[in-house]
TORVO-510657 format. One record per residue (C-alpha): residue number from 1; x, y, z. Coordinates in pm, 1 decimal. Layout:
{i: NUM x: X y: Y z: Z}
...
***
This chain:
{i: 1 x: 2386.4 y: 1593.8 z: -549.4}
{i: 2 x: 2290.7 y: 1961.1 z: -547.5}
{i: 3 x: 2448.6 y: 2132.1 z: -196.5}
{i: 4 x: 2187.0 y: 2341.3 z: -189.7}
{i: 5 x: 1906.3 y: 2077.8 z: -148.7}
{i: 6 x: 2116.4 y: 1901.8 z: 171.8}
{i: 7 x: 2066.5 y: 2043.0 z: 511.3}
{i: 8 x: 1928.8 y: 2000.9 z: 839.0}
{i: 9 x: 1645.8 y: 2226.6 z: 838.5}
{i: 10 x: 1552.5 y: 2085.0 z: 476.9}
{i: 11 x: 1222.8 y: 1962.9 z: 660.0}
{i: 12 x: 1088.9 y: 2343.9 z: 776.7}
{i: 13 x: 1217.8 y: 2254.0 z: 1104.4}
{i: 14 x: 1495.9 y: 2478.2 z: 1263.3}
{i: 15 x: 1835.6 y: 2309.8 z: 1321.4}
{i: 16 x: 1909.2 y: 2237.1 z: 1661.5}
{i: 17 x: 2278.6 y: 2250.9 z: 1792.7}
{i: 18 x: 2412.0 y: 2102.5 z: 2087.8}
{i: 19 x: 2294.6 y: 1845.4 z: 2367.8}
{i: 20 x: 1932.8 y: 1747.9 z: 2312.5}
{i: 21 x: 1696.6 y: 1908.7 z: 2553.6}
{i: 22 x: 1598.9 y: 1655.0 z: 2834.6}
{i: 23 x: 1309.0 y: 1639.9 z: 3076.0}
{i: 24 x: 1312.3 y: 1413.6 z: 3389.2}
{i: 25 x: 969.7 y: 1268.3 z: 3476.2}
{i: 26 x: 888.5 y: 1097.9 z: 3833.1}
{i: 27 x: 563.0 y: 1043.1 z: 3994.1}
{i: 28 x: 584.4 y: 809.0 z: 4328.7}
{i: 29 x: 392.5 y: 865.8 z: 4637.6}
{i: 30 x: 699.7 y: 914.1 z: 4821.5}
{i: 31 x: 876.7 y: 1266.0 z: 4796.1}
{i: 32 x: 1212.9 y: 1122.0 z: 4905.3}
{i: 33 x: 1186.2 y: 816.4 z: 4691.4}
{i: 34 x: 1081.3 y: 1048.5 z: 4388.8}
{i: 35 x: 1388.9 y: 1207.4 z: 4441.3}
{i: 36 x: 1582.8 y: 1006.5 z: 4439.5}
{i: 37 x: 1422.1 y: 832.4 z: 4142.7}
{i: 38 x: 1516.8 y: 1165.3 z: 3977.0}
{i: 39 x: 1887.7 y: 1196.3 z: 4067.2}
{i: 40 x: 1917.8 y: 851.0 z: 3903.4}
{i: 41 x: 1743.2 y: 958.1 z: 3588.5}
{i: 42 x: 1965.9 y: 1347.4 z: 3618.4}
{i: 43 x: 2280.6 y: 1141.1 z: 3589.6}
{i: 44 x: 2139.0 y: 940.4 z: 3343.1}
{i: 45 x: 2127.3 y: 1212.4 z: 3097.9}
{i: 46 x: 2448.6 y: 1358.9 z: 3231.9}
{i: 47 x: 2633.9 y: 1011.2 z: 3130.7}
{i: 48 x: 2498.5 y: 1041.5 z: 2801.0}
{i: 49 x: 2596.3 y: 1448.5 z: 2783.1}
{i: 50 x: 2171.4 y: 1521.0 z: 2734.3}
{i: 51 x: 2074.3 y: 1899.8 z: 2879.5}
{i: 52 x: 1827.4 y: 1869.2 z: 3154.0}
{i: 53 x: 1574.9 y: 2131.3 z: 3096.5}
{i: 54 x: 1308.1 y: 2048.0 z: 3376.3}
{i: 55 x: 1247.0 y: 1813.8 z: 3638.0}
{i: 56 x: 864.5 y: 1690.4 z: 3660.1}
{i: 57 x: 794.6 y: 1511.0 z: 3994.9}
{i: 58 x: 435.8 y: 1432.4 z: 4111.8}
{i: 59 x: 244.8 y: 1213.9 z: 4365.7}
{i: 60 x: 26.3 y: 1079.0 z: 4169.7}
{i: 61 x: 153.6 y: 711.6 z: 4059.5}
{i: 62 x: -204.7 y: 618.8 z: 4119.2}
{i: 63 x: -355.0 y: 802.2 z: 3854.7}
{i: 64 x: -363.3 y: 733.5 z: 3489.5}
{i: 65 x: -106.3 y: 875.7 z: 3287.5}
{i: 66 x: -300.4 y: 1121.3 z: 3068.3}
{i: 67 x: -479.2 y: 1221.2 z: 3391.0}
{i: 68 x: -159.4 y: 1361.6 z: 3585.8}
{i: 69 x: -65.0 y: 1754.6 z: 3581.6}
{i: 70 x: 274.3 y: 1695.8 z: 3527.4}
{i: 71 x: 302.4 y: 1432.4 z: 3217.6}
{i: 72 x: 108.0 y: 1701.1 z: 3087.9}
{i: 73 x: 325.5 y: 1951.5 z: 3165.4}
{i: 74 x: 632.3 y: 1719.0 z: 2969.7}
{i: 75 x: 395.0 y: 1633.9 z: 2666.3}
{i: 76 x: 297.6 y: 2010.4 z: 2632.0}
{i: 77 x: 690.4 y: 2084.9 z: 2650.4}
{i: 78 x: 774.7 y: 1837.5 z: 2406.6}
{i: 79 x: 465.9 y: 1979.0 z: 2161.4}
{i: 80 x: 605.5 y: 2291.9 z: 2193.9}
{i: 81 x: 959.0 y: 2196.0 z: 2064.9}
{i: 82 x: 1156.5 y: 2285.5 z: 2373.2}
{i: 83 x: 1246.8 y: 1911.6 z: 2478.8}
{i: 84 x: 1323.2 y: 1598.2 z: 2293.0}
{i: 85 x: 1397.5 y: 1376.8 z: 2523.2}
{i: 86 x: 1198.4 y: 1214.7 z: 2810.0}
{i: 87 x: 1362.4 y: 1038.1 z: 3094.1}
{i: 88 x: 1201.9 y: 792.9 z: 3347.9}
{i: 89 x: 1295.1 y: 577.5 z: 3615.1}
{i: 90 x: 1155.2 y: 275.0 z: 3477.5}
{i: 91 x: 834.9 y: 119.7 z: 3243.4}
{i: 92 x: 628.7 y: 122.4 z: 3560.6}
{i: 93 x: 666.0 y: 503.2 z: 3579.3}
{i: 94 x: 433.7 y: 521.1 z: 3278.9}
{i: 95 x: 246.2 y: 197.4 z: 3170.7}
{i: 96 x: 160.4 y: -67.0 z: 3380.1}
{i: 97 x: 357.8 y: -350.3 z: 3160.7}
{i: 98 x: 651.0 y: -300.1 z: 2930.3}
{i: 99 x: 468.2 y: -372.8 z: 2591.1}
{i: 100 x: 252.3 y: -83.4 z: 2695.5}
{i: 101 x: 552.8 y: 92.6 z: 2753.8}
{i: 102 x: 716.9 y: 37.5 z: 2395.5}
{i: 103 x: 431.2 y: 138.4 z: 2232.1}
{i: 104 x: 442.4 y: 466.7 z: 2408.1}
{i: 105 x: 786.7 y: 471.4 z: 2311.7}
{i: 106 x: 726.9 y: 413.1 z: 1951.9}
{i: 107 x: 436.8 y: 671.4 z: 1970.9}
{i: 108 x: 705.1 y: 929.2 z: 2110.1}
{i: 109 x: 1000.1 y: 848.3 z: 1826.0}
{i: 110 x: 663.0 y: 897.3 z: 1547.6}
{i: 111 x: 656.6 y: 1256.9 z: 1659.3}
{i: 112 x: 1001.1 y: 1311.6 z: 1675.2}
{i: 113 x: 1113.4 y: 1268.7 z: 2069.2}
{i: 114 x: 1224.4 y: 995.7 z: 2282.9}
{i: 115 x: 1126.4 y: 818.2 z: 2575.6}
{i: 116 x: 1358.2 y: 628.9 z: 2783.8}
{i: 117 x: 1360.1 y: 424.2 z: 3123.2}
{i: 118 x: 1665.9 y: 463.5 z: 3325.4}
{i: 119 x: 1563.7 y: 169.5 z: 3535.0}
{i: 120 x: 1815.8 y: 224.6 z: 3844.2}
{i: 121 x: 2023.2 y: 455.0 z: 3713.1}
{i: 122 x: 2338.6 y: 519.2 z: 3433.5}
{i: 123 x: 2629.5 y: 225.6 z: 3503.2}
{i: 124 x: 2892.7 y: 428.1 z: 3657.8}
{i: 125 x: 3183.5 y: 524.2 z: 3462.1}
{i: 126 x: 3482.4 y: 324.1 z: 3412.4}
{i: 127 x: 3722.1 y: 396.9 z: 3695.1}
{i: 128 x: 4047.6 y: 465.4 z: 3501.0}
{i: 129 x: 4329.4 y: 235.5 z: 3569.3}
{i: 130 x: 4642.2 y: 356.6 z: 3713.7}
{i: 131 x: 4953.4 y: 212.6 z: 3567.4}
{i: 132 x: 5301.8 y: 203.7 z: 3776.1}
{i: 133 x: 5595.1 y: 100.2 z: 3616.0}
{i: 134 x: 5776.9 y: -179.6 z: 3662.8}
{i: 135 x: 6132.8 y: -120.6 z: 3816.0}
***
């Protein structure tokens, strides 16, 4: 194998170094439900060591998807190359039934970025166990 013909920018894309660039989308009617909603999905990406970039919350749950200011704002971001990642609180945020939801998914990982639910939030970490010794 010729070195010269392996590396990560092989493509005509740039390489990217470091945690993934992360946006946080909410929409719920509620402001302090939304929230919320977006702490869980912030420490989401924290658990897994993503960089959140941007939190997007709107009111507009009621709306459809395409329609809403600021899932256009994420998709715009994500076009432009400065996220990767997408983090919601659940399917629900997005579709209205999980199948829906995968194939948005699978539309997301065919242009190169990822969507994720969070559902409730990360499981937290492991509480480290303290050892004594035996005398």
């Amino acid at each position: 194998m010729d070195a010269l013909s392996y590396g990560c920018n092989t493509d005509g894309r740039p390489c990217r170094h470091g945690p993934p660039p992360t946006l946080v989308y909410v929409s719920h009617i509620r402001p302090e439900e939304a929230e919320r909603l977006a702490n869980n999905c912030r420490n989401y990406a924290k658990v897994r060591a993503w960089s959140v970039i941007e939190t997007v919350i709107e009111e507009t749950p009621d709306r459809a998807l395409n329609a809403r200011e600021g899932w256009k704002k994420v998709v715009a971001t994500l076009k432009a190359g400065s996220g990767e990642i997408i983090v919601v609180p659940g399917p629900a945020s997005v579709d209205t039934d999980v199948p829906g939801f995968e194939a948005l998914k699978s539309e997301f990982r065919s242009h190169d970025a990822v969507l994720v639910a969070a559902f409730d939030g990360p499981e937290p970490p492991p509480v480290p166990v303290r050892r004594t010794r035996a005398r």
